[in-house]
BALOBA-1460 file (C-alpha; in Angstrom, 3 decimals):
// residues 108
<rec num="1" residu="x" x="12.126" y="-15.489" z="-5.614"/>
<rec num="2" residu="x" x="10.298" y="-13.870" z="-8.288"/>
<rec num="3" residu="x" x="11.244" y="-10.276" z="-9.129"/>
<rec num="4" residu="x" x="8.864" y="-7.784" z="-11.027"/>
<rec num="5" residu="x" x="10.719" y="-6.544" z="-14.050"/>
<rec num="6" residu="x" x="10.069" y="-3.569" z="-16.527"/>
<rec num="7" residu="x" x="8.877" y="-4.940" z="-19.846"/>
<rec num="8" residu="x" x="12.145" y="-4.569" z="-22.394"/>
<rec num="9" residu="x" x="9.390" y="-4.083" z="-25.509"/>
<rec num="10" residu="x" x="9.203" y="-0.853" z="-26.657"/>
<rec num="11" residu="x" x="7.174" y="-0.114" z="-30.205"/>
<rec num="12" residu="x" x="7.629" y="2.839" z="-32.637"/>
<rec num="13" residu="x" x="3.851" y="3.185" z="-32.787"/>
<rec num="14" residu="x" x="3.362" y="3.782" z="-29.298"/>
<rec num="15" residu="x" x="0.348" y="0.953" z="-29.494"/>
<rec num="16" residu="x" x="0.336" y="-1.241" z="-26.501"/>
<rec num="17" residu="x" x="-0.912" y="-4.413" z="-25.979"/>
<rec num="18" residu="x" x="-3.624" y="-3.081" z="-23.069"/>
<rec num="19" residu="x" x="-5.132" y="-0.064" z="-25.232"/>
<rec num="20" residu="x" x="-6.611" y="1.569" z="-21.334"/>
<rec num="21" residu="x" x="-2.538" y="1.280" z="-19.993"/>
<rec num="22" residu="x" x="-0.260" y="4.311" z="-20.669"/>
<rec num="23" residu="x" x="3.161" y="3.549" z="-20.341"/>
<rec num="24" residu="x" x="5.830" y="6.393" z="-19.313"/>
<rec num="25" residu="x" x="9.735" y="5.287" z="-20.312"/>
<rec num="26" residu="x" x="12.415" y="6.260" z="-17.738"/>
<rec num="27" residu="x" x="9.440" y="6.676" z="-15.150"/>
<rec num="28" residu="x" x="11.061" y="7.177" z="-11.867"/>
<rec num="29" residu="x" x="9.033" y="6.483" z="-8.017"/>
<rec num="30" residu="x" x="10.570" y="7.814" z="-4.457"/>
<rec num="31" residu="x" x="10.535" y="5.382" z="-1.659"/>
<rec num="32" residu="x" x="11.603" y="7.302" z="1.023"/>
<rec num="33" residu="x" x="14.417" y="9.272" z="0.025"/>
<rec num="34" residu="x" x="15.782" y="7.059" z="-2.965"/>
<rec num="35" residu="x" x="14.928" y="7.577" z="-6.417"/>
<rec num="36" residu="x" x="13.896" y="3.853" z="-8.227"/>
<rec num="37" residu="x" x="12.583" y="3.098" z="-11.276"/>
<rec num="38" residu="x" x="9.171" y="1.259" z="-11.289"/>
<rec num="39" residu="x" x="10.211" y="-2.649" z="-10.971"/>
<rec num="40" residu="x" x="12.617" y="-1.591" z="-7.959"/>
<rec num="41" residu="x" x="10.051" y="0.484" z="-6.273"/>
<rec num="42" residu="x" x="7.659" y="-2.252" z="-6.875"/>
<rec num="43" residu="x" x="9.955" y="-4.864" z="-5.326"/>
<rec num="44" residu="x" x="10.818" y="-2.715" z="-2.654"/>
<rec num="45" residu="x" x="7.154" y="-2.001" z="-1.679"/>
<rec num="46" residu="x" x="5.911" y="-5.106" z="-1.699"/>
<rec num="47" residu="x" x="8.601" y="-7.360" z="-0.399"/>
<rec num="48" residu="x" x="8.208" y="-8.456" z="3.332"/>
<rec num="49" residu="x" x="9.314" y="-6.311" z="5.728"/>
<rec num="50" residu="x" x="11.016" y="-7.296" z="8.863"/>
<rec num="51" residu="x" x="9.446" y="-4.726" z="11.390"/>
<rec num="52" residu="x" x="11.862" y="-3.616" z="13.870"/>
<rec num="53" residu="x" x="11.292" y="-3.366" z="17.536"/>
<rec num="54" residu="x" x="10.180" y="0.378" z="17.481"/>
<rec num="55" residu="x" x="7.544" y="-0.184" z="14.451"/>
<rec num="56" residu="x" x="5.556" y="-3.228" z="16.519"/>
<rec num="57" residu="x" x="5.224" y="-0.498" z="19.208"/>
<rec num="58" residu="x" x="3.794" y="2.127" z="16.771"/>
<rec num="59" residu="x" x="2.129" y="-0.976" z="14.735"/>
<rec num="60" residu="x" x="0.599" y="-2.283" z="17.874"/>
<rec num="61" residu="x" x="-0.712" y="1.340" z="19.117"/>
<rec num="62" residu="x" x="-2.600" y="1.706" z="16.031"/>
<rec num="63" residu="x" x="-3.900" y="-1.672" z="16.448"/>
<rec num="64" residu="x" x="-5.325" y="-0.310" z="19.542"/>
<rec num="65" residu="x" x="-6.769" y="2.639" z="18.214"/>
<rec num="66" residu="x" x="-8.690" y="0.575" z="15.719"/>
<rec num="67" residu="x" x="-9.506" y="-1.555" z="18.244"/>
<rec num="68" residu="x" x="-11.397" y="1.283" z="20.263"/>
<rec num="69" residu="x" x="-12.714" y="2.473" z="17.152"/>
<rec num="70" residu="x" x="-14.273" y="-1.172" z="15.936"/>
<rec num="71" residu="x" x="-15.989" y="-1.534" z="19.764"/>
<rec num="72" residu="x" x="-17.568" y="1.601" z="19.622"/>
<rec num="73" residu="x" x="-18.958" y="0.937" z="15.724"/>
<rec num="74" residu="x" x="-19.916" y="-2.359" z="16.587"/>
<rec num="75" residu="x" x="-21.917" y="-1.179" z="19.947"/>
<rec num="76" residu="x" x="-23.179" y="2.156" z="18.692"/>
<rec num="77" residu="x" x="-24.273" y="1.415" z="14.978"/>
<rec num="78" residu="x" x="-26.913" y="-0.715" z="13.891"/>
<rec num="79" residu="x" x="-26.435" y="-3.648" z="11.589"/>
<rec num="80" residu="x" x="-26.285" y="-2.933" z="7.937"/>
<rec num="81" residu="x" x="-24.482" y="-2.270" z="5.044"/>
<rec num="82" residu="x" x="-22.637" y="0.797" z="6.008"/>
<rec num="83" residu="x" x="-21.555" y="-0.627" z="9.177"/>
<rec num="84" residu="x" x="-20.428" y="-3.388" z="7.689"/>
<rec num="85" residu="x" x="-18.653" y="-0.691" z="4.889"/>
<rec num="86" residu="x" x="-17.540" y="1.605" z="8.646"/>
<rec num="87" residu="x" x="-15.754" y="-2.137" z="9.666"/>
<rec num="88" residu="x" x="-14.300" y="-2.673" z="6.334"/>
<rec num="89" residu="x" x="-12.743" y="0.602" z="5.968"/>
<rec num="90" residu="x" x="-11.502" y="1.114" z="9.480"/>
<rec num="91" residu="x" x="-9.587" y="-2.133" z="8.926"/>
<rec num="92" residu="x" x="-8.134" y="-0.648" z="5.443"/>
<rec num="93" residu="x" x="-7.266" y="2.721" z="7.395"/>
<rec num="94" residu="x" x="-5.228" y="0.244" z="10.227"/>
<rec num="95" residu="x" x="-3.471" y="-1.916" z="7.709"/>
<rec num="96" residu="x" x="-2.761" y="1.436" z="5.738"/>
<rec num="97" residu="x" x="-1.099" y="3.263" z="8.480"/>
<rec num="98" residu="x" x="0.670" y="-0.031" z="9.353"/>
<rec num="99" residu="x" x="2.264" y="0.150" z="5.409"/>
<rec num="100" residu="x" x="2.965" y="3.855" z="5.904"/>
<rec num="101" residu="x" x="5.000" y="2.950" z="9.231"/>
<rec num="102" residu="x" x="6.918" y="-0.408" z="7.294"/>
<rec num="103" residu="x" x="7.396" y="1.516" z="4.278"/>
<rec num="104" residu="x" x="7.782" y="5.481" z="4.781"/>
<rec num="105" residu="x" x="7.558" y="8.097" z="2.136"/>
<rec num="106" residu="x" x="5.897" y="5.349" z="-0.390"/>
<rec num="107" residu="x" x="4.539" y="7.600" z="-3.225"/>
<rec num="108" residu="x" x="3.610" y="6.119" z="-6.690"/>
């Protein structure tokens, strides 16, 4: 398995290879209550989570809820580019709230 690593090279000049990228030393990220620095936050963030039995119950009733919310789009509005954007979105909202349950307190 592949980890994400900080990059080791640092230069006096404070010129980076990506001129738009700002780069903070020491930078440190909260994942729920621990303190990490950015490759261990990154690692812990995106690694696969096992969800437990009580997160597929919470996963599954905002599956639901999205569900309800997709039927009545899909009925209600006509077709078009912002219902397709409405559809989009609603499924970034689900899968959003289903990171927030896997991952709590997530802040970068």
């Amino acid at each position: 398995m592949n980890e994400v690593t900080e990059k080791e090279e640092n230069t006096d000049d404070g010129k980076h290879e990506d001129p738009g990228v700002f780069r903070q030393e020491n930078q440190r990220f909260m994942v729920g209550n621990t303190d990490l620095s950015l490759a261990e936050a990154v690692n812990e963030v995106f690694r696969y989570h096992s969800p437990t039995d009580e997160q597929v119950e919470r996963i599954n009733e905002i599956r639901v809820a999205a569900k309800l919310m997709a039927t009545a789009i899909l009925r209600v509005c006509p077709h078009g580019a912002d219902r397709s954007a409405a559809m989009r979105k609603l499924r970034e909202v689900m899968m959003t709230a289903n990171a927030a349950i896997m991952v709590p307190g997530a802040r970068f």
